[in-house]
N, C-alpha and C positions, 0 to 999 in steps of 0.2 A: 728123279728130278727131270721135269723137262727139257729141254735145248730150244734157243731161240737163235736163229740165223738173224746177224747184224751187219749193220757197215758204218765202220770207223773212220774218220778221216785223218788217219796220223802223218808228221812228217815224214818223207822218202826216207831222209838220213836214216831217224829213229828208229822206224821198222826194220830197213835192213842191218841195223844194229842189231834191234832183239831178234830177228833172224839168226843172223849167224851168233846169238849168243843161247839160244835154245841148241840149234844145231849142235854146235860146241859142246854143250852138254847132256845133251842127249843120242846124238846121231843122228837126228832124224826133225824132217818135216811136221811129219806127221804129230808131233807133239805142241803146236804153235799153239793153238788153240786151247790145249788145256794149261798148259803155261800163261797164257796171256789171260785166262781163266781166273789161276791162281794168284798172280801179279794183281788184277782187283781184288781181289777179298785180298791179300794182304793189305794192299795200300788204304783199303777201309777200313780194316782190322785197327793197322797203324795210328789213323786219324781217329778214330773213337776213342780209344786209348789217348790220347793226346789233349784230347777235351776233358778228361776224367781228372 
């Protein structure tokens, strides 16, 4: 699968929330991105299912 480099405009708060809630769970930085990855396709997942 390819990777497409983006820019989101989220709110400060909210970020550094999922920040330190990725962090928290994983230890590390480095995992923002596939978290915030997975976090859509959940939240699609979710809403499909919800229409059905």
């Amino acid at each position: 699968m390819s990777r497409r480099k983006t820019s989101v405009s989220v709110d400060d708060k909210l970020w550094r929330e999922w920040i330190d809630f990725v962090v928290h769970e994983t230890g590390s930085t480095r995992k923002i991105s596939e978290w915030t990855e997975d976090a859509i396709r959940d939240y699609m997942q979710k809403k499909k299912e919800a229409k059905k």
